[in-house]
C-alpha positions in Angstrom: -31.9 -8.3 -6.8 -29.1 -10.1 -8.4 -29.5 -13.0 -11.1 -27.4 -15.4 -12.8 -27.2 -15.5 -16.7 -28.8 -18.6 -16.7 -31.9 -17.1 -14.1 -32.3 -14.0 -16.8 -33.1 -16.5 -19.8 -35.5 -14.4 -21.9 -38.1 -14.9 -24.1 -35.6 -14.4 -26.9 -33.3 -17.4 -26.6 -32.4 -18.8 -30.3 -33.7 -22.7 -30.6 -31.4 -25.3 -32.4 -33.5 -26.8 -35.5 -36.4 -26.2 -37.7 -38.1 -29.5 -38.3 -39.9 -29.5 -35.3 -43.7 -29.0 -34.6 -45.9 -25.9 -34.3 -48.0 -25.2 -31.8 -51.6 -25.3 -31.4 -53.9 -22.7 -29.1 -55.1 -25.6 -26.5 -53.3 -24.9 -23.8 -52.7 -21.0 -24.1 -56.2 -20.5 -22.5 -54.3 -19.4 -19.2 -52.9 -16.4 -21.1 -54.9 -13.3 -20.5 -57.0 -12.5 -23.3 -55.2 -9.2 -23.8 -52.7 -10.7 -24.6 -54.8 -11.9 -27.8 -54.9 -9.2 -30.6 -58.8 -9.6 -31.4 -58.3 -10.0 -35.2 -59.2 -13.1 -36.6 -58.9 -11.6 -40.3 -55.3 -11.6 -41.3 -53.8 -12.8 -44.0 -50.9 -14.9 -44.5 -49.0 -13.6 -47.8 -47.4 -16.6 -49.9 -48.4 -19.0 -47.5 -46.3 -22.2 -46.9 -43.1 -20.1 -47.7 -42.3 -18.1 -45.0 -40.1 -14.8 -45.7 -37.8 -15.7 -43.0 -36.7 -19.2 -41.3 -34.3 -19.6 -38.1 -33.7 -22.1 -35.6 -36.8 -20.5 -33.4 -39.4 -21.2 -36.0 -40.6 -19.2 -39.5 -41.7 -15.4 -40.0 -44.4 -15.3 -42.6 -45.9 -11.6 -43.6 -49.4 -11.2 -43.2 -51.8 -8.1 -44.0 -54.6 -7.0 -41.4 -58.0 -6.3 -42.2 -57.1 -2.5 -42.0 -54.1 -3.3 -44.5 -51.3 -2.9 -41.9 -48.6 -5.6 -43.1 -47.2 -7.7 -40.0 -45.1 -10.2 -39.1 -46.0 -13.6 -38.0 -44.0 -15.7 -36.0 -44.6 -19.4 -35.9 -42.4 -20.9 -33.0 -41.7 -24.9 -33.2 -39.6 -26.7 -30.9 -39.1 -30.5 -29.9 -42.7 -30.5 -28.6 -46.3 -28.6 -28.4 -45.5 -28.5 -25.1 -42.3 -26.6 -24.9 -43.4 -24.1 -27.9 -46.6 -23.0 -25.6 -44.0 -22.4 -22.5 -41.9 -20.3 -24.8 -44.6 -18.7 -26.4 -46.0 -17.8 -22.9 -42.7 -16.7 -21.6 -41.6 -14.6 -24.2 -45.3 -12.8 -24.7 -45.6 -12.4 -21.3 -42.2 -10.2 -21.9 -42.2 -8.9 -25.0 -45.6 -7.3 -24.2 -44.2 -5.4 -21.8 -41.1 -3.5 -23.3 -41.4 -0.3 -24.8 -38.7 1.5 -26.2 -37.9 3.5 -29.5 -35.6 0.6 -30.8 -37.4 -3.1 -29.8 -40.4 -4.0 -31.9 -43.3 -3.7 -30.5 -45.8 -6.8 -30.1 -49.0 -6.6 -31.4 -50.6 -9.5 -29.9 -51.0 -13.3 -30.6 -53.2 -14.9 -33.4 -55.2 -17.7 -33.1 -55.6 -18.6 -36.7 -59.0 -20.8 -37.4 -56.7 -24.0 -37.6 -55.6 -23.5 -34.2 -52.4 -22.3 -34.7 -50.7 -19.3 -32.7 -48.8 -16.7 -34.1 -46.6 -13.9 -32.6 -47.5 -10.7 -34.5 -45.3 -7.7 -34.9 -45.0 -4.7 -37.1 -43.8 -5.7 -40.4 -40.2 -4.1 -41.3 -40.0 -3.7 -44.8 -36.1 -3.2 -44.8 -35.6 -6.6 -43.0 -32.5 -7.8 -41.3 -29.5 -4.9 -41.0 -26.9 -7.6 -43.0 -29.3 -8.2 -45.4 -29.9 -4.0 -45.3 -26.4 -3.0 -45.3 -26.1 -4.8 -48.9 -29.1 -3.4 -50.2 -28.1 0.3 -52.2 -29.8 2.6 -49.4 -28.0 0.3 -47.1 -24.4 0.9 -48.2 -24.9 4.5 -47.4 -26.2 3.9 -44.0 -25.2 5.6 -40.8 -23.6 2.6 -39.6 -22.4 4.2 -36.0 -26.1 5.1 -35.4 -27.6 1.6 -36.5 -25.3 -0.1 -33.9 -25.8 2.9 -31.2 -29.8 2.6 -31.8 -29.1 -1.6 -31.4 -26.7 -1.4 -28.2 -29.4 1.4 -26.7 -31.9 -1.5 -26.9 -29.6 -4.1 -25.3 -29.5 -1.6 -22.4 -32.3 -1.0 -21.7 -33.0 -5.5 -22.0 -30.8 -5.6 -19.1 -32.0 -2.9 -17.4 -35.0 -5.1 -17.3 -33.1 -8.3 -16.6 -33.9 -9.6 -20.1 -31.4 -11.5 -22.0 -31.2 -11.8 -25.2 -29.4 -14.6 -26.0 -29.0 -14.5 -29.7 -27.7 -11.2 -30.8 -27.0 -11.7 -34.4 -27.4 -10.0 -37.9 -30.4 -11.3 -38.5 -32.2 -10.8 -35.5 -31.4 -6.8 -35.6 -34.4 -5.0 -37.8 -33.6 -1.4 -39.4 -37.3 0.2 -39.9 -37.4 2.9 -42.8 -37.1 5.7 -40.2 -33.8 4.7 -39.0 -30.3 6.5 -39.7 
């Protein structure tokens, strides 16, 4: 099965802006309810000032009921509209991959306000350019960081996935890697 770049668009592309609305769960009911992590109890850490921004939306950190910290990604776009197709698009992949070096997804949260979130693990190291400054950074196994990140891309387009913003930011180094 052959596809064109522009047929492989993943669930990953980067969106231009970050004034642009949130979305709300009306509309997501279609989504299987797996899909839906089940935990209405998390809480959003420093909330209003999320611990990342980019042009897809905001990252805020949130802790669990059973005190796991996770991510939460808020996606925006120019309307409610679009974000639930991207949301939808990119759950409906990112659920699916499993492999040592892509983060895994957790689920979505319907928060009481009717917002949705993406949740992932929480990396406490962050961003690799951000980690590669940091002290433990600087003495990194820098061959094996971008070996671990180019083993992921793989295996993305051995599943037809495209990126489509491979950047500093977007690559995570967990505390078990090199």
């Amino acid at each position: 099965m052959s596809h064109t770049p522009s047929s492989r668009r993943s669930a990953v592309e980067s969106l231009a802006g970050s004034s642009r609305p949130a979305v709300s769960a009306s509309g997501l009911n279609s989504l299987p309810r797996s899909m839906f992590n089940g935990r209405n109890s998390i809480r959003i850490i420093n909330e209003g000032r999320p611990a990342e921004n980019g042009g897809f939306g905001h990252v805020y950190r949130g802790i669990m009921d059973e005190g796991e910290h996770v991510a939460l990604k808020l996606l925006h776009t120019e309307t409610p509209a679009q974000v639930k197709r991207r949301i939808r698009r990119e759950s409906e992949v990112w659920r699916r991959l499993r492999h040592d070096h892509i983060l895994p997804f957790l689920g979505l949260w319907h928060r009481q306000d009717d917002m949705v979130y993406m949740v992932s693990p929480w990396i406490a190291n962050g961003h690799i350019m951000k980690y590669l400054q940091s002290d433990i950074g600087r003495q990194a196994d820098r061959r094996a960081l971008l070996t671990q990140a180019a083993d992921a891309l793989v295996y993305l387009h051995g599943q037809d996935i495209v990126h489509g913003d491979i950047k500093g930011r977007n690559i995570l180094v967990s505390s078990s890697d090199p």
